[in-house]
LOMARDREN-440242 format. One line per 8 residues: number of its first residue (from 1); their letters; for each residue z, y, x of C-alpha. Coordinates in steps of 0.2 Angstrom, whole numbers, always signed. Each point is the difference from the previous one (the first is absolute). Example, Ala and Ser with C-alpha at 12.3 -4.5 7.8 and 13.67 -1.06 7.14 Angstrom:
2
1> AS> +39,-22,+62 | -3,+17,+6
//
This chain:
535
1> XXXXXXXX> +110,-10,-97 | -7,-7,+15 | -14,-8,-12 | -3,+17,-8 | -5,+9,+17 | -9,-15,+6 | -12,+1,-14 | -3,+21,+4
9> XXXXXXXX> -6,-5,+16 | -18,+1,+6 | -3,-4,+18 | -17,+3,+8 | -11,+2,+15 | -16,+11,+0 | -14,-8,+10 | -18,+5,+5
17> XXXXXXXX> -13,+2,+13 | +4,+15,+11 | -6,+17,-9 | +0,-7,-14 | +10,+12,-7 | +16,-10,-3 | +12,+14,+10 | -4,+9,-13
25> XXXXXXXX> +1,-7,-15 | +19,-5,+7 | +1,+19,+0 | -7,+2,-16 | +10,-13,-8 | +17,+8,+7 | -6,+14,-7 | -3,-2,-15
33> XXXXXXXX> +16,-8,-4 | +9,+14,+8 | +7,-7,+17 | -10,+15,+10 | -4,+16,-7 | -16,+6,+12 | -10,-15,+11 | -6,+1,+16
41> XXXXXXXX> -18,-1,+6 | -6,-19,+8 | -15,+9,+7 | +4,+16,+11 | +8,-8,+16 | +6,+18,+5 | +6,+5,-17 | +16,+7,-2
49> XXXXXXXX> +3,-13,-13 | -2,-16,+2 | -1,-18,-12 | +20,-3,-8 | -3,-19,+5 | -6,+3,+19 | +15,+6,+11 | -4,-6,+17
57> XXXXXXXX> -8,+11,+12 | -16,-9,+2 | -2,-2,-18 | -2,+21,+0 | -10,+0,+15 | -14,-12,-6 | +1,+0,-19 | +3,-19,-1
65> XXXXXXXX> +17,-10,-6 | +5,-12,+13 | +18,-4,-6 | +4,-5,-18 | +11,+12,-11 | +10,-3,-14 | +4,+12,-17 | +11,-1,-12
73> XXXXXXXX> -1,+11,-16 | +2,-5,-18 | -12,+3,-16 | +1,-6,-17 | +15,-9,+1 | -3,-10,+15 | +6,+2,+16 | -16,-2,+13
81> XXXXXXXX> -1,-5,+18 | -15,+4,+8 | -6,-5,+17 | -16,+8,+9 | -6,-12,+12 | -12,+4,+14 | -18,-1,-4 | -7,-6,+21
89> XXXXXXXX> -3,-17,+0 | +10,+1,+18 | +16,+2,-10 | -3,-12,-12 | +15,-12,+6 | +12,+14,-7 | -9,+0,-15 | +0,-17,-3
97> XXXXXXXX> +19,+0,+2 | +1,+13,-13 | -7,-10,-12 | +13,-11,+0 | +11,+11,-8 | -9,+6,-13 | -4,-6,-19 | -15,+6,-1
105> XXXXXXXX> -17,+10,+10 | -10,+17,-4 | -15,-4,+7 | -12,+17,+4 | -20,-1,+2 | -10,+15,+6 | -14,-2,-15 | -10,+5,+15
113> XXXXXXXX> +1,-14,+10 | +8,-15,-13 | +11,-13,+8 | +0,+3,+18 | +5,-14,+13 | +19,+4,+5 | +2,+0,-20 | -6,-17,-2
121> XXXXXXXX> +11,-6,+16 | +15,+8,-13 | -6,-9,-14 | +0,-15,+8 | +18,+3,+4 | +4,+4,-21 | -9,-15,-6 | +10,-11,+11
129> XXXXXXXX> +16,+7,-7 | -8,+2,-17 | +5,+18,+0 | -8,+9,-16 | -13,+15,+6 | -3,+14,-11 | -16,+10,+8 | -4,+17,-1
137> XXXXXXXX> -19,+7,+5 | +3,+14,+10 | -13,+16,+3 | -10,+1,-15 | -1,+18,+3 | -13,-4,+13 | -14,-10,+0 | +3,-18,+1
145> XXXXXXXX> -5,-15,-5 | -6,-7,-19 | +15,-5,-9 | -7,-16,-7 | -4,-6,+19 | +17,+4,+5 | +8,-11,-15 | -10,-14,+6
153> XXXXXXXX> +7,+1,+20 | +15,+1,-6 | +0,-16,-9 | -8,-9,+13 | +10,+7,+14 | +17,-3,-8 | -7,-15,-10 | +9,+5,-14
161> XXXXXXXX> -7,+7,-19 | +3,+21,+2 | +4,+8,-17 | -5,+20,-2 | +12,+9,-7 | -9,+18,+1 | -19,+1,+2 | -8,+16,+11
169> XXXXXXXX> -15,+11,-7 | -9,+5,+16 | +6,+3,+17 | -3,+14,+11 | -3,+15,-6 | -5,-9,-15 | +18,-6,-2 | +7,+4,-18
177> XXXXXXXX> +15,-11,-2 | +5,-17,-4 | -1,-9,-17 | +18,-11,-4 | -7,-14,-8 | +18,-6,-8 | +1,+18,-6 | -15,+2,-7
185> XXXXXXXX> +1,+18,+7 | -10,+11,+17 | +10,+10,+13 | -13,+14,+3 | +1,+4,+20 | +5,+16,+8 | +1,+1,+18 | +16,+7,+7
193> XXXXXXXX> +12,-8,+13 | +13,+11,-6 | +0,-4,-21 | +7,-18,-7 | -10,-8,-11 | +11,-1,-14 | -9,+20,-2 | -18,-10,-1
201> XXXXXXXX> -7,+4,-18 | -3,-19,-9 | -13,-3,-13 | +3,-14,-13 | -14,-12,-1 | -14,-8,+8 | -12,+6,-12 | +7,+16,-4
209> XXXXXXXX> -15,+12,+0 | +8,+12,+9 | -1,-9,+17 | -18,-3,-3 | -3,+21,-5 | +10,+3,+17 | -8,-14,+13 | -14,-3,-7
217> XXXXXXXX> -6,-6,+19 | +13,-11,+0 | +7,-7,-17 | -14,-10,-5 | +2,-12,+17 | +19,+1,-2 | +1,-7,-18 | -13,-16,+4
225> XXXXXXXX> +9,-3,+14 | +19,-1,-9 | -9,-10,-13 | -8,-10,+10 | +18,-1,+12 | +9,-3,-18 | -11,-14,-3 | -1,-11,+17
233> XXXXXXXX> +16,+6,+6 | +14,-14,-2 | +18,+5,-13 | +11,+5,+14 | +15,-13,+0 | +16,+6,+9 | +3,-17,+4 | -17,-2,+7
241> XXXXXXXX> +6,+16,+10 | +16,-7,+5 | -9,-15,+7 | -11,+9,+10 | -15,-4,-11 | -4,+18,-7 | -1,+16,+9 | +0,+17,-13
249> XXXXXXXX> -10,+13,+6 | +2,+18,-2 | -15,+15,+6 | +6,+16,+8 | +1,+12,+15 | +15,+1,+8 | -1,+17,+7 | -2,+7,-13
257> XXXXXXXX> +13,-6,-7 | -9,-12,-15 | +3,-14,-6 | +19,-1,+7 | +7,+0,-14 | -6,-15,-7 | +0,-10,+13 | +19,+4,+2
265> XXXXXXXX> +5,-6,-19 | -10,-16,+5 | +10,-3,+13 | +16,+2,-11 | -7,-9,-13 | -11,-15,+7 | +9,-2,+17 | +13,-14,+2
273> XXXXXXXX> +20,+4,+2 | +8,-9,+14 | -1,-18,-1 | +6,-15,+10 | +2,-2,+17 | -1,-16,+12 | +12,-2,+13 | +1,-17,+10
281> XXXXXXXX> +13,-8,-11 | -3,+5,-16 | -10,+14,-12 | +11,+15,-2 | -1,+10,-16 | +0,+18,-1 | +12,+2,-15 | +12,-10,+11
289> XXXXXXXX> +17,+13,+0 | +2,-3,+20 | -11,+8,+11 | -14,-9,+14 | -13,+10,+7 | -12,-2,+15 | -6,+12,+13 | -19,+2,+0
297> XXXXXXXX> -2,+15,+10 | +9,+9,+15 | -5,+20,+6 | +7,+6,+13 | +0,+22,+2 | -3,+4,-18 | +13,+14,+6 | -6,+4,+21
305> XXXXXXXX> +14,+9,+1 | +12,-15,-4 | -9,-12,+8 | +4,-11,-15 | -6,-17,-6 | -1,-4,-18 | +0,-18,-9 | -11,+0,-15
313> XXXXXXXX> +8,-13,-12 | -6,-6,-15 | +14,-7,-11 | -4,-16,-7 | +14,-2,-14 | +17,+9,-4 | +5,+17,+0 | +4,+11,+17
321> XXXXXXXX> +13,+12,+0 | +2,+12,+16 | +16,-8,+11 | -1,-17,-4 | +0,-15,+12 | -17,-8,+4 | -1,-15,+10 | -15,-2,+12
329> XXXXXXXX> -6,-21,-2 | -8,+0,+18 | +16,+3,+10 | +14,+0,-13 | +5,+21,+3 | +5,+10,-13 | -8,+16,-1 | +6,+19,-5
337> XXXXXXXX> -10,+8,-15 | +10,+18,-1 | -16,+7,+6 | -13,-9,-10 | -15,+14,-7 | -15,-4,-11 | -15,+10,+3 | -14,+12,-6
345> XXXXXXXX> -9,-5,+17 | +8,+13,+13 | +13,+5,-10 | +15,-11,-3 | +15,+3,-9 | +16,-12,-1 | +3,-12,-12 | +13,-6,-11
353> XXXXXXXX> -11,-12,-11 | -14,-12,-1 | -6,-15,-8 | -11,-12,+2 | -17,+6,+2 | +4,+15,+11 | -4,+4,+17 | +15,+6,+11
361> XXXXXXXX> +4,+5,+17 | +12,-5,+12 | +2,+9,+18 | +0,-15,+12 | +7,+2,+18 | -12,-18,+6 | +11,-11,-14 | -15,-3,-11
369> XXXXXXXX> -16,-9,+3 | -15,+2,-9 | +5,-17,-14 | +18,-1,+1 | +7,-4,-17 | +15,+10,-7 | +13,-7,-13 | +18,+3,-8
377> XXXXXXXX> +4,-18,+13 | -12,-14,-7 | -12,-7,+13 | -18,+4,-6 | -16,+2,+9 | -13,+9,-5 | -17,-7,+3 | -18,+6,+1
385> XXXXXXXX> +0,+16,+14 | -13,-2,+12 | -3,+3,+17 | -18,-2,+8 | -4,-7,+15 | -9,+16,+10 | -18,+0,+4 | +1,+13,+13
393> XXXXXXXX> +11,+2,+16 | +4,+14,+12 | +14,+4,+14 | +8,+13,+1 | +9,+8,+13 | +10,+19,+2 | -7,+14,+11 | +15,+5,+5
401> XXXXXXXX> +13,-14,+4 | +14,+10,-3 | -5,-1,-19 | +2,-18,+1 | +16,+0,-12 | -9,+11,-13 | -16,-11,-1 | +11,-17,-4
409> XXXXXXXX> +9,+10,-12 | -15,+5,-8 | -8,-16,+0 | +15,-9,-5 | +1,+11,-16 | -19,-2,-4 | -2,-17,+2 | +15,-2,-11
417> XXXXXXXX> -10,+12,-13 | -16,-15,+2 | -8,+16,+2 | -6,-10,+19 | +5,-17,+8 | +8,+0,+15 | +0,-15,+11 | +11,-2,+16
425> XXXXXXXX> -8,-11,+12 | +10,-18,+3 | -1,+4,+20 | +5,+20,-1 | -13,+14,+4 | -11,+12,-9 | +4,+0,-20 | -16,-5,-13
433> XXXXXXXX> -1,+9,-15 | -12,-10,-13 | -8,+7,-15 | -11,-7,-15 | -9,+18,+1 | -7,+12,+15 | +8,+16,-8 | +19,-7,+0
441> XXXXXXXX> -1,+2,+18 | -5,+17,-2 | +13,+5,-13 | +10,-10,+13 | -2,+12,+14 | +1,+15,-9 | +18,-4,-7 | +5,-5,+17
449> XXXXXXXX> -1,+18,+4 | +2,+7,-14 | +16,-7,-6 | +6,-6,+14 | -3,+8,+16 | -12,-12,+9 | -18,+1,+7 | -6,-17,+2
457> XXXXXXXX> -15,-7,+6 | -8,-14,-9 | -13,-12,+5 | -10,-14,-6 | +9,-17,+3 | -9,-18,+6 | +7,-8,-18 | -9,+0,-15
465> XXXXXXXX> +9,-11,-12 | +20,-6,-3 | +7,-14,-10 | +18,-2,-3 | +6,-17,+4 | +13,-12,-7 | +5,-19,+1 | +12,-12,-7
473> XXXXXXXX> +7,-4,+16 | +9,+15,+10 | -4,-7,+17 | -17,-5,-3 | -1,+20,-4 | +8,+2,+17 | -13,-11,+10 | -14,+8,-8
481> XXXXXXXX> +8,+17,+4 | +4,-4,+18 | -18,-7,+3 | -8,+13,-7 | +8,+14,+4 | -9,+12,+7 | -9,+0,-17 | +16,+1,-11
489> XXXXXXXX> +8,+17,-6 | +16,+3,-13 | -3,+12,-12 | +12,+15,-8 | +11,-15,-8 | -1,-11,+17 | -13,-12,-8 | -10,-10,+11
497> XXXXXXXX> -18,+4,+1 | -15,-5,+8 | -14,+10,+7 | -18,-4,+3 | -16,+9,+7 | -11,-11,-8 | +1,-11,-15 | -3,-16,+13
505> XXXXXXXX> +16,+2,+7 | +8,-3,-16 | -10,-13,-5 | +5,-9,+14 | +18,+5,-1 | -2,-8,-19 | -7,-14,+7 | +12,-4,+11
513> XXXXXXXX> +15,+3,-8 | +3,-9,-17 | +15,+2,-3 | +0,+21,+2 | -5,+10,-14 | -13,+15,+2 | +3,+12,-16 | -12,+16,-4
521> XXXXXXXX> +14,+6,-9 | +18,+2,+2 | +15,+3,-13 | +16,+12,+1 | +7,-5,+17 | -10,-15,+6 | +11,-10,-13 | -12,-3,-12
529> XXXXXXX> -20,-4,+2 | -9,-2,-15 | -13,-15,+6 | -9,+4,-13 | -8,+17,+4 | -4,-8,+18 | -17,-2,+6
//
């Protein structure tokens, strides 16, 4: 049984640059396999309506996804979790933590611009997890960019062979349709966010005179071009896929609502079910019949008025059942899941039944950290959820002290999300917030008083970089701290951390002290450091 659901499962994160137009093809998707009836508009910041996959308030405001969602819906037979991730480069940290719990990436290009810089930063992140990518070109509605040039960047930017699976014929207002080139069959466009495409007429054949009668402008470029596609392009291998070695590549425009469909039997058919997991003492299976799962995300007010927190757990093998007994490995705790929900982004319902794959919710009260491992009992860490070290810092401090309860609530609950680091200073005083990117402090600030009551005041910080620290000897830990500590700060999960305002002072640090460890990155609860992915 558990086997059988297993294999329905298809698990994947959507990733682009930003306005690339992957908010939209998440709602496109959704709703073309029936998990939302109407979608919302990612453009009009004042609309009344606004993107299925963007609930926070900013998101609205400024158009943009700064937090990542997740969606579950089902479509031919397979039960799909989706996860829209944001698109900023100053979020990427909680898109890189997605990504580990997916099987596999949807990557989105604007056919205007090709393979922009934050995408390449998420490739990179894909490639070294060997995540198969399926690629669609988004926009060909407007004018863009030659095909043929943007099957070329593709390849050399993922360094991997990219197999089209549907060809367009013009762009633009010129844009006609795509030519499936396994079906041997054109899907004439109609633009129209408000029709599906399985209304789009289909003529059979690349050389069927009917598409030359009827674009003549364009017919004659289209067909030397599949030929030519047919005849240099590689046989896709689904191995090769699996591997990370191919990329299919599907043409369309999102908006309007074209080229979704295929794109979505892709996923169902190409994309991997769930596979296995490593945890620090051994490989856990997904078919296994007892449950393990890790928490790779953490939200805090996806409900303002409940001021709630919800653990985003991917399970890793077994079967959940609502009620059950889970054990938390950090600490030993068992948990309650009678209120456990899975989600269509805002929208939760409770849960009685999920399997290994899936996505699910659990209201957290400060149990869970971003990385914990939850089991049936057995003592298993799961590996491989990063945590970078911030390249920007700022203090912060409360305009009105009588707030001063609210604003360590709120950034207790955020730095637990990963959505911000918070350090407390190893003497006392002023807290330090770090970020990998400017706009986190942003968002930062405007969920402060938003959600939680508190107008704070931040300011640039004399630090510039952090590196966690470790060593083999506890009190050779303790002398470095006590020596150093005006530079030493412990993080959301008390780990030791050293500041710097210049990259001389930890050179010397490093110099001085061989016997501490200076890490980049850190894992789940300072317990784990992947040496590795240091610098």
């Amino acid at each position: 049984m558990v086997g059988h659901e297993v294999a329905r499962r298809r698990t994947f994160a959507i990733i682009s640059h930003p306005d690339a137009g992957k908010t939209t093809l998440t709602e496109k998707l959704l709703l073309f396999a029936g998990a939302i009836h109407i979608a919302g508009s990612v453009k009009a910041r004042k609309a009344s309506r606004h993107a299925t996959s963007d609930w926070m308030e900013i998101e609205k405001q400024r158009g943009i996804s700064v937090a990542s969602s997740v969606m579950q819906m089902e479509y031919g037979g397979c039960v799909i979790n989706l996860l829209d991730t944001p698109g900023h480069q100053d979020f990427s940290e909680d898109t890189y933590r997605v990504l580990t719990a997916v099987d596999a990436a949807l990557m989105v290009i604007d056919a205007a611009n090709g393979v922009e810089a934050q995408t390449l930063r998420l490739l990179n992140v894909c490639r070294a997890r060997n995540t198969p990518i399926l690629t669609f070109v988004n926009k060909m509605d407007r004018e863009v960019r030659d095909p043929l040039d943007l099957i070329d960047e593709i390849e050399r930017a993922l360094n991997m062979a990219a197999v089209p699976f549907t060809w367009p014929m013009g762009m633009g207002r010129g844009f006609n349709g795509v030519f499936d080139l396994r079906r041997d069959s054109m899907r004439v466009f109609r633009p129209g966010s408000d029709r599906l495409d399985d209304e789009d007429e289909v003529i059979e054949g690349l050389n069927n005179p009917e598409i030359a009668e009827r674009f003549s402008k364009n017919a004659a470029n289209m067909q030397q071009e599949v030929e030519l596609i047919r005849g240099a392009s590689p046989e896709f291998s689904h191995a090769a896929f699996l591997a990370g070695q191919q990329t299919p590549i599907f043409f369309g425009s999102a908006i309007n609502n074209f080229g979704v469909r295929e794109v979505l039997e892709a996923l169902i058919h190409l994309a991997p079910p769930p596979g296995p997991r490593s945890a620090l003492q051994r490989q856990v299976q997904p078919s296994e019949p007892k449950f393990s799962g890790v928490v790779f995300k953490i939200q805090a007010n996806m409900n303002p008025a409940h001021r709630d927190r919800i653990a985003f757990v991917r399970i890793c093998s077994g079967r959940f059942e609502r009620g059950m007994n889970l054990r938390v490995g950090r600490n030993d705790k068992d948990i309650r899941t009678n209120g456990v929900v899975s989600f269509l982004s805002q929208r939760r319902d409770l849960l009685d039944i999920a399997y290994a794959g899936d996505i699910i919710g659990i209201p957290n009260h400060g149990t869970l950290q971003l990385g914990d491992t939850l089991t049936e009992g057995e003592q298993l860490q799961f590996t491989g959820l990063p945590f970078f070290a911030p390249e920007i810092f700022q203090t912060v401090e409360i305009a009105d002290p009588m707030r001063s309860k609210q604003l360590k609530l709120g950034l207790a609950q955020l730095g637990e999300e990963g959505a911000i680091q918070v350090f407390r200073p190893h003497w006392g005083g002023t807290l330090l917030l770090g970020a990998v990117g400017a706009l986190q402090f942003e968002v930062v600030a405007h969920r402060l008083k938003h959600e939680y009551g508190v107008e704070a005041r931040l300011a640039p910080a004399k630090y510039q970089l952090a590196r966690w620290i470790t060593a083999d000897d506890p009190r050779e830990l303790k002398r470095f701290i006590d020596t150093n500590a005006h530079r030493i700060a412990y993080d959301v999960v008390d780990a030791p951390t050293f500041l710097a305002s210049y990259g001389a002072e930890l050179s010397v640090a490093e110099e001085s002290w061989k016997n501490i460890r200076f890490h980049r990155m850190r894992e789940h609860a300072g317990l784990v450091f992947e040496a590795h992915l240091d610098g």
